[in-house]
Backbone bond lengths (Angstrom), bond angles and torsions (degrees), N, CA, C in turn:
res aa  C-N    CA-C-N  psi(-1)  N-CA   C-N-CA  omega(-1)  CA-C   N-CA-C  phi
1 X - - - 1.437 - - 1.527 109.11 -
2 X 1.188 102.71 147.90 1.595 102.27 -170.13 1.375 110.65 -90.58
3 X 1.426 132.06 -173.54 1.016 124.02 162.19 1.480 123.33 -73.08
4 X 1.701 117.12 -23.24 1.558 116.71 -164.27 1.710 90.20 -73.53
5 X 1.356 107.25 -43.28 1.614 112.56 -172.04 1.099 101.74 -49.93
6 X 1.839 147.39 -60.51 0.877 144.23 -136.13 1.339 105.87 -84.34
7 X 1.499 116.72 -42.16 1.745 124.83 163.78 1.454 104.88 -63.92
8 X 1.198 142.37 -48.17 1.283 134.23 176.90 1.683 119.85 -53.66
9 X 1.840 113.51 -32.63 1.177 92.70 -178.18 1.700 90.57 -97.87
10 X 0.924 150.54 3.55 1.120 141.62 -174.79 1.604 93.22 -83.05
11 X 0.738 116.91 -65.34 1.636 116.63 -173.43 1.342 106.57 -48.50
12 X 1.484 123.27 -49.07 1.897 126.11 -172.44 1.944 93.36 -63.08
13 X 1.779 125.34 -25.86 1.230 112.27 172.75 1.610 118.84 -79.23
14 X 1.250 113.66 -33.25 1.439 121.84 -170.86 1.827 91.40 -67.77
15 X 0.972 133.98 -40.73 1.416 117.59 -172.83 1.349 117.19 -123.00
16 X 1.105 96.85 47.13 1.673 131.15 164.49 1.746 99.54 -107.03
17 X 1.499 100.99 -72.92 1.186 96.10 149.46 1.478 153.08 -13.78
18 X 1.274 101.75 -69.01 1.015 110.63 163.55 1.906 138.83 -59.78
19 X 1.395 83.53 -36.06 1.637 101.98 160.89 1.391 137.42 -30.26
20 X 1.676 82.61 -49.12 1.257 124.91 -144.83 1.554 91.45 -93.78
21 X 1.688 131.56 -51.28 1.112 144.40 179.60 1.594 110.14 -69.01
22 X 1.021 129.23 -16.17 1.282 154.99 172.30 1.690 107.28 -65.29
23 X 1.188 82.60 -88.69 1.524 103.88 175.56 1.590 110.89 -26.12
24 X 1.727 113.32 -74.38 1.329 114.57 169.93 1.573 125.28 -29.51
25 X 1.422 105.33 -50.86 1.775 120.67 172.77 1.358 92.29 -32.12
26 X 1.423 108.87 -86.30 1.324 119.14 -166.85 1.094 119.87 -44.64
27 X 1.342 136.18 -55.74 1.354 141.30 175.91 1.861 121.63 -41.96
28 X 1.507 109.48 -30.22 1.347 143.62 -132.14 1.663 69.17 -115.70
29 X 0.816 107.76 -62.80 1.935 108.56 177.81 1.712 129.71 -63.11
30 X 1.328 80.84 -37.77 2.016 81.53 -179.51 1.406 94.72 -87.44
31 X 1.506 143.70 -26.56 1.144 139.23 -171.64 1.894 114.33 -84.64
32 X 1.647 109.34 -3.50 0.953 111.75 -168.51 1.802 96.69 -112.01
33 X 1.574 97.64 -25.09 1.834 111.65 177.30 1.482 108.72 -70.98
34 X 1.556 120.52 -25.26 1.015 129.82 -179.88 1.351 114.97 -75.18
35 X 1.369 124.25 -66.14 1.109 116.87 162.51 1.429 124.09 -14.30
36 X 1.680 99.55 -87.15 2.038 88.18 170.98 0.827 127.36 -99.12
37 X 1.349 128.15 53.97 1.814 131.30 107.45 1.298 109.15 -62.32
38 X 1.314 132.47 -43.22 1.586 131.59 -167.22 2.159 94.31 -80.25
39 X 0.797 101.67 -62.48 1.581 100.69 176.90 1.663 113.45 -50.62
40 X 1.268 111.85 -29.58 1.727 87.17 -178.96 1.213 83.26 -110.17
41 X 1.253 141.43 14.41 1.699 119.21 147.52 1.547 129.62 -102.35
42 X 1.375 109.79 27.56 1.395 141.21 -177.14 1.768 89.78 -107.15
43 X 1.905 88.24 130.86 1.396 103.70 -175.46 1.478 117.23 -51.72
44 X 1.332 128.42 144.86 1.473 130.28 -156.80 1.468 103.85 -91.49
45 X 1.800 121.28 132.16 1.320 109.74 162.42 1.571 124.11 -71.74
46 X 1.619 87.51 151.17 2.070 74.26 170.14 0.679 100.18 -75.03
47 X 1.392 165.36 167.49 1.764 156.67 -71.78 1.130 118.52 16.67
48 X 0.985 112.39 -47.19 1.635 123.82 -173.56 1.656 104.87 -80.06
49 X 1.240 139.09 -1.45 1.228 109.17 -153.45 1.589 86.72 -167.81
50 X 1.477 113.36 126.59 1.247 116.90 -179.33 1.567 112.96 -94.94
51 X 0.892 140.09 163.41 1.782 146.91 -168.19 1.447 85.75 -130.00
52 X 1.294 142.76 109.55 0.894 106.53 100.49 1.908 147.59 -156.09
53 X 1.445 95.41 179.12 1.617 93.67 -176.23 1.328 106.17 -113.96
54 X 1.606 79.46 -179.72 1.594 104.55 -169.04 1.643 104.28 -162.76
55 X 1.799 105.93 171.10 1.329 111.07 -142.75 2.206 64.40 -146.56
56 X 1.738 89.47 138.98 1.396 112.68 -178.76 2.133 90.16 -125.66
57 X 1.353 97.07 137.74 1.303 95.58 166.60 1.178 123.74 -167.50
58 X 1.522 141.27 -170.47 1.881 113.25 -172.81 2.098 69.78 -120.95
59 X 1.200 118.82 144.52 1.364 144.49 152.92 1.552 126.18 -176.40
60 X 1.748 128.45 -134.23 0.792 125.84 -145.37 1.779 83.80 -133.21
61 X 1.172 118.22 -30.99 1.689 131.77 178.94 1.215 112.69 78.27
62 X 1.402 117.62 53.27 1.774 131.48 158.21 1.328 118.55 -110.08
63 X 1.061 95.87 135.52 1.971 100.43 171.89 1.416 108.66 -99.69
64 X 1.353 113.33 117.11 1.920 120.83 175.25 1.198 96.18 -109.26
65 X 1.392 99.84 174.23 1.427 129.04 -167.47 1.284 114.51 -168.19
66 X 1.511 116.11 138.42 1.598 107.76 -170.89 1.302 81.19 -96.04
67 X 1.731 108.80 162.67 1.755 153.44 -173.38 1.577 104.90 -152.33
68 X 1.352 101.20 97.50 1.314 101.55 -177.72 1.982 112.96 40.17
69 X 1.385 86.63 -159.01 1.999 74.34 -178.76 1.276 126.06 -38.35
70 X 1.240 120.34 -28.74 1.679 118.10 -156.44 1.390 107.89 -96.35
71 X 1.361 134.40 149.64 1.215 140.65 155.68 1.251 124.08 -101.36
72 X 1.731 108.42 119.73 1.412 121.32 -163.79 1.543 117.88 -109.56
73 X 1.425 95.75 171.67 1.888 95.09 -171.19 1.105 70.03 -102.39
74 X 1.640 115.14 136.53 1.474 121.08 147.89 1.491 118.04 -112.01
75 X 1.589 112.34 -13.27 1.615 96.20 152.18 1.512 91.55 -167.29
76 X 1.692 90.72 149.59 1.202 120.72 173.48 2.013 118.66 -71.12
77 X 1.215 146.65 112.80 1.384 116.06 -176.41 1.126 99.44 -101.99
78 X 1.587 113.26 134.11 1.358 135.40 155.52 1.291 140.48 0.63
79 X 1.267 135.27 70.04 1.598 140.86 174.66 1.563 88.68 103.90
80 X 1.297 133.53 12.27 1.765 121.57 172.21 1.882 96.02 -83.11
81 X 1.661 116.43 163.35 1.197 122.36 -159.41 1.947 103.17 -66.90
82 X 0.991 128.01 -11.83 1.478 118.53 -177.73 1.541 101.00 -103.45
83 X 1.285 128.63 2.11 1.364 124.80 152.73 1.614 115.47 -39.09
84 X 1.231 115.38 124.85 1.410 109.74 -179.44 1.470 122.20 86.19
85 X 1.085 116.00 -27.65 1.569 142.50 159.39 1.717 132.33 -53.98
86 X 1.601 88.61 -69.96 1.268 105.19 -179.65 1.649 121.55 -115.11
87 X 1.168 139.74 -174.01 1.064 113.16 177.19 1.637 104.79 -156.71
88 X 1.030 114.66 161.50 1.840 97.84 172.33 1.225 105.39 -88.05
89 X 1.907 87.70 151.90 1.146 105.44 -162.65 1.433 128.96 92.47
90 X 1.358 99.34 -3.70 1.596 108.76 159.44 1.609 106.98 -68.96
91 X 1.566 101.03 141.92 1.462 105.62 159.67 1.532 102.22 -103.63
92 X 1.785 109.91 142.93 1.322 116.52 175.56 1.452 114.50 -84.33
93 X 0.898 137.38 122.13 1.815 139.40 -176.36 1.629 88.49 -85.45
94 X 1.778 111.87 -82.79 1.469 112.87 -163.87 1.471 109.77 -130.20
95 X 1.213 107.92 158.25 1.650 122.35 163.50 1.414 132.08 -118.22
96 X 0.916 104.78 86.17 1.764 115.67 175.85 1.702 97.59 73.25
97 X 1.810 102.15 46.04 1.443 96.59 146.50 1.371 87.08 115.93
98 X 1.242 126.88 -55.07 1.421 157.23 -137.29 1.803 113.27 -99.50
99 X 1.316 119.69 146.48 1.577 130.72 -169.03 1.425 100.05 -101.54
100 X 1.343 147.18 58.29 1.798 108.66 -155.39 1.725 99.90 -66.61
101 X 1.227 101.54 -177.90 1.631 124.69 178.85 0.979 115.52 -89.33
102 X 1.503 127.84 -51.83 1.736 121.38 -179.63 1.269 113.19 -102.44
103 X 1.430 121.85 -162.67 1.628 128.22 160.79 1.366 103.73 -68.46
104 X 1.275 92.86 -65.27 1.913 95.55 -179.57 1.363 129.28 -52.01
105 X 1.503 115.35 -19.32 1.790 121.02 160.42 1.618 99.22 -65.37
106 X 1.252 129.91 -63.08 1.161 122.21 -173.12 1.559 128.31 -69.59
107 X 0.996 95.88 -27.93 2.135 98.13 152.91 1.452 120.43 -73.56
108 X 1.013 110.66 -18.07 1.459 118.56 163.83 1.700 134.44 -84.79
109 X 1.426 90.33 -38.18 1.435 107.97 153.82 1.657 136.97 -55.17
110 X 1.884 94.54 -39.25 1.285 99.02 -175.40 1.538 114.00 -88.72
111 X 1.487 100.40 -17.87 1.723 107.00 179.87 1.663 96.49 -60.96
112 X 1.827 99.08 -174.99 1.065 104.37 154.13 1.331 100.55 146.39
113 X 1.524 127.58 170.21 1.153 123.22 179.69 1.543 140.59 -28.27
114 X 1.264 159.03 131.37 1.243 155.22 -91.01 2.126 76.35 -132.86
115 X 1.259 121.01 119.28 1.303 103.27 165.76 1.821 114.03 108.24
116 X 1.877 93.23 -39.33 1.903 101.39 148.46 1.012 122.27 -42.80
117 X 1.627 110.96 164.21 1.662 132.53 -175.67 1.335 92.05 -107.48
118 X 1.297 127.84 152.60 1.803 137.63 152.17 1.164 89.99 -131.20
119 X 1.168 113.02 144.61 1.848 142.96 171.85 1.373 92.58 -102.25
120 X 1.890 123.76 115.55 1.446 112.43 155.71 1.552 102.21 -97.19
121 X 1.294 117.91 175.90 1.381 121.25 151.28 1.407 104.41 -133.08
122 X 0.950 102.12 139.27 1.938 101.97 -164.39 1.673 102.52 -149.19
123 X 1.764 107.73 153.47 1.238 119.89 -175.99 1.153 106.23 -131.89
124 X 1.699 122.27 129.22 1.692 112.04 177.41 1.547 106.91 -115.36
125 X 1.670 111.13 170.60 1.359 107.22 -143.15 1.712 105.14 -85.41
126 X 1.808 100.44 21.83 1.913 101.93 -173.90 1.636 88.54 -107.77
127 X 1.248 137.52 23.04 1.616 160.15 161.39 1.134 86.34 68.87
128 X 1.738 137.02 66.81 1.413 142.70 127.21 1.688 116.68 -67.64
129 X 1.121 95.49 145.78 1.793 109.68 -177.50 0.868 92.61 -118.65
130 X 1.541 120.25 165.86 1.589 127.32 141.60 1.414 113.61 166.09
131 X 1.329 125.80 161.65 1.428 119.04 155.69 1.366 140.44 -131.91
132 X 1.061 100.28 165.79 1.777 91.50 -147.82 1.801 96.94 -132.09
133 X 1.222 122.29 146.47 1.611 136.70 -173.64 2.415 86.31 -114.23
134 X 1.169 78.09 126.41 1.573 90.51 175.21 1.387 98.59 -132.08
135 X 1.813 116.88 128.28 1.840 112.52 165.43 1.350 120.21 -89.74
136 X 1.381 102.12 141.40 1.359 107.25 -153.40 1.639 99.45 -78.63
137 X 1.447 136.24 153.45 1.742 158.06 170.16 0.583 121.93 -141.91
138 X 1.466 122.44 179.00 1.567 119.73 -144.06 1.850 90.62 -113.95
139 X 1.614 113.51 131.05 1.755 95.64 -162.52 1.486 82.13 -124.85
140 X 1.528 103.90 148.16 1.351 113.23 -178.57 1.559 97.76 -109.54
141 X 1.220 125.47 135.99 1.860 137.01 -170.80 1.525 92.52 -130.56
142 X 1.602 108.72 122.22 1.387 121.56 162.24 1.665 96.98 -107.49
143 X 1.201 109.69 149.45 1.647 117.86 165.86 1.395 98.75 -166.33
């Protein structure tokens, strides 16, 4: 064998080789690209992923709840217009004069135009009375 032969096949092995080392790269890559494509297209846990909503509306920004007869503030939200106003644990007597019948009469009652007056009259459970005019805004509720 000559010398050109011996560099000639050495070289046709070195990038055979190389081909070959190549190849793997690549393979080693689309099989690793595949994966996460398949992993972030695998249904998402909740852990991973926060929800959330929220509720935009024009009122006073209390959450009631009936307790037997009475309808109660069970929370005040934060910087909405009855902040400072009302408190939980108020019981509601009346609204703008008025008794409603359900929960939903009285969430309806207390809403109302962005810039309105509501008259509550309310009783808390240290036997405070009183009534109070709150203007109604627009309250944003995350939960």
């Amino acid at each position: 064998m000559s010398m050109r032969e011996t560099t000639s096949t050495t070289l046709a092995r070195w990038r055979t080789a190389r081909r070959s080392v190549l190849g793997a790269i690549v393979l080693a890559g689309a099989v690793a690209t595949s994966a996460a494509v398949f992993e972030s297209m695998r249904a998402p846990a909740c852990t991973h992923h926060r929800v959330d909503r929220a509720y935009t509306y024009s009122g006073i920004g209390v959450v009631i709840e009936r307790e037997d007869a009475d309808v109660l503030v069970k929370r005040v939200l934060p910087g909405a217009p009855a902040d400072g106003q009302l408190f939980e644990g108020a019981r509601l007597v009346r609204v703008d004069g008025m008794v409603p019948g359900t929960l939903e009469d009285w969430a309806s009652a207390i809403r109302g135009a962005p810039g309105s007056v509501v008259e509550l009259e309310v009783a808390y459970p240290c036997g405070g009375h009183k009534s109070i005019a709150i203007e109604r805004g627009i309250v944003h509720m995350e939960y």
